[in-house]
C-alpha positions as CSV (number, residue, x, y, z in Angstrom):
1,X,-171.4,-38.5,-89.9
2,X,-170.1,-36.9,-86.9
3,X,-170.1,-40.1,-84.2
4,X,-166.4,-38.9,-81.6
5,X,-167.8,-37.2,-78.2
6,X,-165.2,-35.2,-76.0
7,X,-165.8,-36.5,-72.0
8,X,-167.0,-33.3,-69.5
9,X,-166.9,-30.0,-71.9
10,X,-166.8,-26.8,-70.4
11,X,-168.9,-25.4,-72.9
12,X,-171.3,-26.4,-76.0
13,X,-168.8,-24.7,-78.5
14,X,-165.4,-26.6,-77.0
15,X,-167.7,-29.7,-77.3
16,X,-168.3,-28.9,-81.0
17,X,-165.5,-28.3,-81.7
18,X,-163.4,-31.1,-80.0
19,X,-165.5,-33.6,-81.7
20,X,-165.6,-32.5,-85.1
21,X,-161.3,-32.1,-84.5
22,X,-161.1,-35.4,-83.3
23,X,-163.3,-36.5,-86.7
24,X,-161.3,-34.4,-88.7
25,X,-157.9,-35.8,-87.3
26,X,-159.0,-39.1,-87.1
27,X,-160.2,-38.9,-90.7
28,X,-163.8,-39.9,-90.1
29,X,-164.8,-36.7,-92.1
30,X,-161.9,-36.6,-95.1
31,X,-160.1,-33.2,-96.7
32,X,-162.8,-31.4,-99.2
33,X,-165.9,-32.6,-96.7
34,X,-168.2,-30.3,-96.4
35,X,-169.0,-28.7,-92.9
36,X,-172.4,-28.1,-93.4
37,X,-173.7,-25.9,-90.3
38,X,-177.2,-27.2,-90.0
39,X,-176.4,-31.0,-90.3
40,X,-174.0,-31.1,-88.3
41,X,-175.8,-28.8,-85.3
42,X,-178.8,-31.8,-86.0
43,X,-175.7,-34.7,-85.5
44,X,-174.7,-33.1,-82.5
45,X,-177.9,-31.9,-81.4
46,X,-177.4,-27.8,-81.0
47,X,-177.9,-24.9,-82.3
48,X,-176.6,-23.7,-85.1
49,X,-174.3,-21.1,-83.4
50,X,-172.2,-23.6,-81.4
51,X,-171.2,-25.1,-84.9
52,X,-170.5,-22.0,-86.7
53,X,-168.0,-21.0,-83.9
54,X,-166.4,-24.7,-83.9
55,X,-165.8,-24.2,-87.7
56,X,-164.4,-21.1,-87.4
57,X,-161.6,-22.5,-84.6
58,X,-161.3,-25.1,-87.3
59,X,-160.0,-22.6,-89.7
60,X,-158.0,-20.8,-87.6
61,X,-156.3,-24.5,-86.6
62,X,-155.9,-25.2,-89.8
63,X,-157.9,-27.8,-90.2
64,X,-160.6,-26.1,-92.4
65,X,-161.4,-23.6,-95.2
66,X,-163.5,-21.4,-97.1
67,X,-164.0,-22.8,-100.8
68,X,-166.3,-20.2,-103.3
69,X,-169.8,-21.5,-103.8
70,X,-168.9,-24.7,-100.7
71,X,-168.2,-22.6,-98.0
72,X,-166.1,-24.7,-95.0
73,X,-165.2,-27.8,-96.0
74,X,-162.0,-29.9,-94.4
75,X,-158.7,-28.9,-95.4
76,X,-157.1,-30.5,-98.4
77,X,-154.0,-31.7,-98.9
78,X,-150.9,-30.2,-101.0
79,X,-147.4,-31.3,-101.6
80,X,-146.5,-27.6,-100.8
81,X,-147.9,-27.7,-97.2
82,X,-146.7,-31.3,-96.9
83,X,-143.1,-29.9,-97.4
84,X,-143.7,-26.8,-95.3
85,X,-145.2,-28.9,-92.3
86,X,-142.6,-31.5,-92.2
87,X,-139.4,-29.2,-93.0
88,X,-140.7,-27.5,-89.7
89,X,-141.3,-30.6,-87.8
90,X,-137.5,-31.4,-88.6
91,X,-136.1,-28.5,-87.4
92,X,-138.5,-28.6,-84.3
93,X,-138.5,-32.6,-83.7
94,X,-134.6,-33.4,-83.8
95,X,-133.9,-30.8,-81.6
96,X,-136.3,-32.7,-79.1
97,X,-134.8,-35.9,-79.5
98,X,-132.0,-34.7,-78.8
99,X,-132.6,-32.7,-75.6
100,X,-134.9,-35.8,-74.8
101,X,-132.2,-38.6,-75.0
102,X,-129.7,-36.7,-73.0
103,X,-132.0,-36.4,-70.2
104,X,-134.6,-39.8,-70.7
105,X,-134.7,-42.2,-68.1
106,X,-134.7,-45.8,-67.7
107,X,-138.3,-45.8,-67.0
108,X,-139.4,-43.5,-69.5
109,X,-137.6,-45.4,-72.1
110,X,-139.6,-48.7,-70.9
111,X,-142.7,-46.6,-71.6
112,X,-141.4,-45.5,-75.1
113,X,-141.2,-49.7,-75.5
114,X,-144.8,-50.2,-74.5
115,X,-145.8,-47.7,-77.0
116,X,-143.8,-48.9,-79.1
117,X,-145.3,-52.9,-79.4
118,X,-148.7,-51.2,-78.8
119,X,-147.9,-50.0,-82.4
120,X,-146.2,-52.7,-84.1
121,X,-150.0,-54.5,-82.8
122,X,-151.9,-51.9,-84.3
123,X,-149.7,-52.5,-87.9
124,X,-150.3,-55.9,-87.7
125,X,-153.9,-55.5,-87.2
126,X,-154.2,-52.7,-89.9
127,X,-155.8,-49.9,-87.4
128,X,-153.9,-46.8,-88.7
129,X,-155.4,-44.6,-86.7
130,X,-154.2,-46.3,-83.3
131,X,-151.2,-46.5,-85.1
132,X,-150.6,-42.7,-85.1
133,X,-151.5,-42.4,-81.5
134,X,-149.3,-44.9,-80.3
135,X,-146.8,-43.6,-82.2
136,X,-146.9,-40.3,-81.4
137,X,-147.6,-41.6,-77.7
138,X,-143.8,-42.9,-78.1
139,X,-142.2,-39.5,-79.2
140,X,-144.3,-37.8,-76.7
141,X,-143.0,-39.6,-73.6
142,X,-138.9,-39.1,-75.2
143,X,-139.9,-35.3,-76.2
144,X,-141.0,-34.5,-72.3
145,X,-137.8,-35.4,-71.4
146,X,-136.4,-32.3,-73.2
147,X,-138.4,-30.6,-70.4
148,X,-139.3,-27.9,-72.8
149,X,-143.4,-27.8,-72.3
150,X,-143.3,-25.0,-75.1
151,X,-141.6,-27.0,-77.4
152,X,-143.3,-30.0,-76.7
153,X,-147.0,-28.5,-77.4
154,X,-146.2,-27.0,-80.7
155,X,-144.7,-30.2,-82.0
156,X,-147.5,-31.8,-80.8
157,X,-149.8,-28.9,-82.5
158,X,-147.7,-29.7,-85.7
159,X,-149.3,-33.3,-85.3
160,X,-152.8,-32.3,-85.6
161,X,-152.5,-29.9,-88.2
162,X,-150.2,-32.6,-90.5
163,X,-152.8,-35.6,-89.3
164,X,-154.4,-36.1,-92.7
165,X,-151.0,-36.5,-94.2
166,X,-149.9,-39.2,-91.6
167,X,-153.3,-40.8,-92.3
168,X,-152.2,-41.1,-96.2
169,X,-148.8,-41.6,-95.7
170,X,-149.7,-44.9,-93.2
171,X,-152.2,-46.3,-95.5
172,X,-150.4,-45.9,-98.5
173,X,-147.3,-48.2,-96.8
174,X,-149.8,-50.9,-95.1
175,X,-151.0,-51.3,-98.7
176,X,-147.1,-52.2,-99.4
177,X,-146.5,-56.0,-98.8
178,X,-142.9,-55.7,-97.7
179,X,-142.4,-51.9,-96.2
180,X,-140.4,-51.6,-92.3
181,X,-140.7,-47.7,-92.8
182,X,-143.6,-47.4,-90.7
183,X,-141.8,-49.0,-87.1
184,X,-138.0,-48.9,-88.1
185,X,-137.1,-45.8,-87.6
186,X,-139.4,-45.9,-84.1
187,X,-137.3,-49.0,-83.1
188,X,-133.7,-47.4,-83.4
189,X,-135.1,-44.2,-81.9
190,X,-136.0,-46.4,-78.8
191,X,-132.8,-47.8,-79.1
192,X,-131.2,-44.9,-79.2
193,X,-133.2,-43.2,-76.1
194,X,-131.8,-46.2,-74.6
195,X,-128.5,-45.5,-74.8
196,X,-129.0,-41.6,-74.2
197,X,-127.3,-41.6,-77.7
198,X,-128.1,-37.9,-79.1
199,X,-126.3,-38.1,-82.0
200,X,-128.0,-41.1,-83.0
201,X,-131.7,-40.2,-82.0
202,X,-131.0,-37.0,-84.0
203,X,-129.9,-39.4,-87.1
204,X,-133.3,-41.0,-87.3
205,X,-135.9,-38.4,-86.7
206,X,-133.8,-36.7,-89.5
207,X,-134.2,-40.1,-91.5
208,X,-137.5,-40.9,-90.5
209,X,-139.1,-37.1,-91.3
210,X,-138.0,-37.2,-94.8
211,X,-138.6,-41.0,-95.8
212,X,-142.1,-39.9,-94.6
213,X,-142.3,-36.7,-96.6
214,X,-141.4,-38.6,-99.9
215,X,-143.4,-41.3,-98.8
216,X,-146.7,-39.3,-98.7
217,X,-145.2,-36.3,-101.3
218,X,-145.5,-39.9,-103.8
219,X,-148.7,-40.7,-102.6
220,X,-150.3,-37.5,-103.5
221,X,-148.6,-37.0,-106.6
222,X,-150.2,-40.6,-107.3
223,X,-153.6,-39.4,-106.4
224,X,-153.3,-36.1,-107.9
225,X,-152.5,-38.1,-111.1
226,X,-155.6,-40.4,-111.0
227,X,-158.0,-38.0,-111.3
């Protein structure tokens, strides 16, 4: 059931689509759901054409695709894309920490802190998906610093396409009774921000980017062997 709403669209087809994104990403509608036109035009309450165009920007976002004798259905989830998604996000995400704590400020990194307990609460409380946003929240605020808007918006683009994987890899470790892996590496990178240390902000996203890749490449080779 599609249930987000996106405030004030320009237009029926952005308002499509921004909700059935934000359900995708948020992982109200999982990978292999079908995007059937017609029910979800009667969820939304539109016409059909509105939906068929928000499908089709979900498949060119990556967040959708045609399967024979299905037709659109949510993306799945590989361990080749995993690797390909967060080899990229390396090479794209330590250069930003980088750039960002050489340039962060004092009051930026007392933001990155309030995002940062904001998600420690959310663990605590088990709400993955506040989780994520809070998290990447955090590495948004010490990415802007790089003052490299490009940059910035296709990490953040990397985000939504790779969400389903975060979802998994975050409820696979809250299932874990003793696991820091989901707000270590966040707490030295504040530290690190704090210090303007780039060598050492560099160090964890490095760290923290592939601890989550095996994390979630484990995960899926778990699932993949239970069925």
């Amino acid at each position: 059931m599609v249930t987000s709403k996106l405030a004030e669209p320009t237009l029926l087809s952005d308002q499509v689509y921004f909700t059935l994104r934000e359900a995708v990403v948020n992982g109200e509608l999982p990978a292999g759901y079908r995007l059937r036109v017609r029910d979800i035009a009667e969820q939304v309450g539109t016409s059909v054409l509105p939906v068929r165009e928000a499908i089709r920007r979900l498949e060119e976002a990556g967040l959708a695709e045609r399967v024979p004798h299905k037709g659109a259905v949510v993306k799945g989830l590989t361990l080749e894309e995993l690797i390909h998604v967060y080899d990229v996000r390396r090479l794209l995400e330590i250069e930003a920490a980088q750039l960002g704590a050489q340039r962060i400020t004092p009051d930026d990194c007392e933001k990155m802190q309030a995002e940062y307990d904001l998600m420690r609460a959310a663990i605590d409380e088990g709400r993955v998906v506040a989780y994520l946003d809070h998290d990447e929240a955090m590495l948004t605020i010490l990415y802007a610093a790089a003052a490299n808007p490009v940059l910035l918006q296709t990490i953040r683009t990397l985000w939504v396409h790779c969400r389903a994987y975060k979802i998994v890899g975050a409820n696979g470790t809250l299932d874990t009774a003793v696991d820091d892996s989901l707000w270590r590496y966040q707490r030295d990178l504040v530290a690190a921000a704090s210090k303007n240390d780039v060598a050492a902000a560099a160090a964890v996203n490095d760290a923290s980017l592939v601890d989550a890749t095996d994390r979630i490449k484990a995960l899926l080779a778990a699932q993949t062997t239970a069925l």
